[in-house]
C-alpha positions as CSV (number, residue, x, y, z in Angstrom):
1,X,0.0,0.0,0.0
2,X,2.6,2.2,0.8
3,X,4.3,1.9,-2.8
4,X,1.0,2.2,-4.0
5,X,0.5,5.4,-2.9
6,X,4.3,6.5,-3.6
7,X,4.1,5.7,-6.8
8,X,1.2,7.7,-7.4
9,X,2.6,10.8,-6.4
10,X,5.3,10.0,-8.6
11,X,3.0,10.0,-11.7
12,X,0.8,12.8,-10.5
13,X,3.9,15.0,-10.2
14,X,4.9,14.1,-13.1
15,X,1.7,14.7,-14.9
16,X,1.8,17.9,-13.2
17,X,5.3,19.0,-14.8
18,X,4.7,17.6,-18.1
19,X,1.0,19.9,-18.2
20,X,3.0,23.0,-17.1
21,X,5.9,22.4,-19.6
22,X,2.7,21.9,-22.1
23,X,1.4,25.1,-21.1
24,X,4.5,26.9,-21.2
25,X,5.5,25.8,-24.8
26,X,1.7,27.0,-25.6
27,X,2.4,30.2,-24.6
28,X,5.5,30.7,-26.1
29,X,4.0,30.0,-29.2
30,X,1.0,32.2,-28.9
31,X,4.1,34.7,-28.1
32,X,5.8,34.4,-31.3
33,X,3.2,33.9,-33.3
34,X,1.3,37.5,-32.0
């Protein structure tokens, strides 16, 4: 249980990180494209 719940932390943070780099690299675009 305890891995369990490591683990999904793990992929929540990295969920988290991958949707702000995602949002970032949107917004850079808008950025240059404007």
């Amino acid at each position: 249980m305890g891995s369990n719940a490591r683990d999904l932390v793990a992929l929540t943070n990295e969920a988290m990180s991958i949707s702000i780099t995602h949002k970032k690299s949107i917004i850079d675009t808008n950025t240059i494209w404007s």
